[in-house]
C-alpha positions in Angstrom: 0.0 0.0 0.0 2.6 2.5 0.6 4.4 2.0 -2.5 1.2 2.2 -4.5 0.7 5.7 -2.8 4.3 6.6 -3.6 3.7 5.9 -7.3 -0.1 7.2 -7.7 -0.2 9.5 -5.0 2.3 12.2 -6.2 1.7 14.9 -3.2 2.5 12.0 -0.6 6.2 12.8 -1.7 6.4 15.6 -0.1 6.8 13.7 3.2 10.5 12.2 1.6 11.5 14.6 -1.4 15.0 13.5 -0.9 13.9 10.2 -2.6 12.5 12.0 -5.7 15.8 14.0 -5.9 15.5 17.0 -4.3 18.4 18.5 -1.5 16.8 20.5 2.1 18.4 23.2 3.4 16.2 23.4 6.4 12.6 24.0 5.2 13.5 24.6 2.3 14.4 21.8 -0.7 15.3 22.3 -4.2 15.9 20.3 -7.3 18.9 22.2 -8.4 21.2 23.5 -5.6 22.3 26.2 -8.0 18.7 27.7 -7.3 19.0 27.3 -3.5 19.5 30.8 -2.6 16.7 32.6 -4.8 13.8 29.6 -3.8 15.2 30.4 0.1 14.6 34.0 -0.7 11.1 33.3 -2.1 10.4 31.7 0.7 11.6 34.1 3.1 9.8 37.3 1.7 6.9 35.0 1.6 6.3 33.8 5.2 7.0 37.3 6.4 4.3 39.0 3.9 1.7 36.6 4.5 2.8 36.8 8.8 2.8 41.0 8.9 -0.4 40.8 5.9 -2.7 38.1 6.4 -2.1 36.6 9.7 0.5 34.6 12.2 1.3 30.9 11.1 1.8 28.7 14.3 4.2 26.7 11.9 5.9 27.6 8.4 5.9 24.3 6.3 8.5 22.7 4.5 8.7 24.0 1.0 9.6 21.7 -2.2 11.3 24.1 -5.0 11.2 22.0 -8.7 13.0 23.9 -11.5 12.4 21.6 -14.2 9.3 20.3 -15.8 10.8 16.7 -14.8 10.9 17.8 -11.2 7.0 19.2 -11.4 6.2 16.3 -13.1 7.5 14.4 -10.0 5.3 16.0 -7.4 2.0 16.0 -9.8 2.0 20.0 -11.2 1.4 18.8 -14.4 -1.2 21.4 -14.8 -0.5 23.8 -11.8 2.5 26.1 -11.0 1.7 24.9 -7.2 -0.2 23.2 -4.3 -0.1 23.2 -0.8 -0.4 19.7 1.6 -2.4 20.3 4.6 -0.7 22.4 6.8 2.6 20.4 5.9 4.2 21.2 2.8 4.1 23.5 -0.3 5.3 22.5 -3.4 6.4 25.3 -6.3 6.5 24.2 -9.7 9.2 25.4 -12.3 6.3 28.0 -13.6 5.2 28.8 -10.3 8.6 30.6 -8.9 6.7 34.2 -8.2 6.4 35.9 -4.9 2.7 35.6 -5.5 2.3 31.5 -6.2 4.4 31.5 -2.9 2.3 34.3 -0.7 -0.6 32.2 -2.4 0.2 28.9 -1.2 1.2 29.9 2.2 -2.2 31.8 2.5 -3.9 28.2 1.9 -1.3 26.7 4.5 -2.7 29.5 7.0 -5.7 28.5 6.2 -6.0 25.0 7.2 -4.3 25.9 10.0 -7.0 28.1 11.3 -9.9 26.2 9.7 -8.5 22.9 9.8 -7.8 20.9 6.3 -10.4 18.6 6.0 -12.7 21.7 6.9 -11.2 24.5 4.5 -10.8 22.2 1.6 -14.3 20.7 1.6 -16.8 22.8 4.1 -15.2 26.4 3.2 -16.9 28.2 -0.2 -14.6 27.5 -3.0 -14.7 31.9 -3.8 -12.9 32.2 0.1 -10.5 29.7 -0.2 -9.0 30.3 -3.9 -10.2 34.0 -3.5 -8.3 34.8 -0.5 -5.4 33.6 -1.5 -5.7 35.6 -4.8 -6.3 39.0 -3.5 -4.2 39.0 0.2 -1.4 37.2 -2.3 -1.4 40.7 -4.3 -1.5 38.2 -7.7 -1.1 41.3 -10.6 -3.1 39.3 -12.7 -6.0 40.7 -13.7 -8.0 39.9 -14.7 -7.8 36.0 -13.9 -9.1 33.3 -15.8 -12.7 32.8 -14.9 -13.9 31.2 -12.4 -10.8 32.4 -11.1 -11.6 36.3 -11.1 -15.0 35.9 -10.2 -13.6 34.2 -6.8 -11.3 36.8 -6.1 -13.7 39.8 -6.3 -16.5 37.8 -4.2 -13.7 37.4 -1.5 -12.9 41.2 -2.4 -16.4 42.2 -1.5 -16.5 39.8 1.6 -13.5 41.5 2.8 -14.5 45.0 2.4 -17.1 44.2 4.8 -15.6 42.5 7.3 -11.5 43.5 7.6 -8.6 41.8 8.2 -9.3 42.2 12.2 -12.3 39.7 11.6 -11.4 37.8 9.0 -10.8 34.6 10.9 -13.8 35.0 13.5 -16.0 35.5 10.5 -14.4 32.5 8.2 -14.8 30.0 10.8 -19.0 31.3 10.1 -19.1 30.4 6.2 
């Protein structure tokens, strides 16, 4: 069973990314050591935007840096730049290596931890979850792709309403 959830299961390699190739430098890991320094840097900025911006993470997760299409392939970003596991890891694709697919991704690792994982990924509206972590990511994009945009400017609204002081009393209410 394990090794059939090694081979099918591509996010479960996050918990051993060594085996797939990739070298940690504390919570951060990278396919290429040559890229260490600017995916520690991502990183970095990152967790401290999303900390001083969005909110306080009781833990910053581990997060898996692939430069190659080979390496995205690997981890299952065959059609996205990124993902985030629970409140475990993050993993940034060789198209996703933007301050905002990182702010992004550690905006969804926020929230699970304050709405739990199982609750944010299947009990939270889809337009707070994606939504939030477009606009308090500061994604330039706009507009997005549909249903992409629409999300963002419903969380937009929400937001205006409410404020950053009561934005996690009032998500743990949708």
């Amino acid at each position: 069973m394990p090794l059939a959830a090694w081979a099918f299961v591509k996010p479960v390699r996050v918990l051993a990314p060594q085996l797939e190739g990739l070298a940690c430098y504390g919570l951060v890991c990278v396919d290429d050591p040559a890229h260490r320094a600017k995916a520690t840097t991502l990183y970095g900025d990152a967790v401290r935007f999303v900390q001083a911006s969005v909110g306080a993470m009781r833990t910053t997760p581990r997060a898996l840096f692939c430069s190659t299409p080979a390496c995205s392939e690997k981890f299952g970003l065959n059609r996205r730049n990124a993902y985030t596991v629970g409140t475990f890891a993050l993993v940034i694709g060789d198209r996703g290596w933007q301050p905002y697919y990182v702010r992004h991704e550690l905006i969804h690792h926020l929230q699970n931890e304050r709405l739990g994982s199982i609750r944010n990924s299947f009990l939270k509206p889809v337009w707070f979850r994606e939504g939030m972590a477009y606009s308090l990511s500061e994604d330039p994009r706009r507009p997005l792709p549909e249903p992409l945009q629409g999300y963002r400017s419903e969380f937009e609204a929400w937001f205006r309403q409410i404020g950053l002081a009561r934005l996690w009393g009032e998500a743990e209410k949708l």
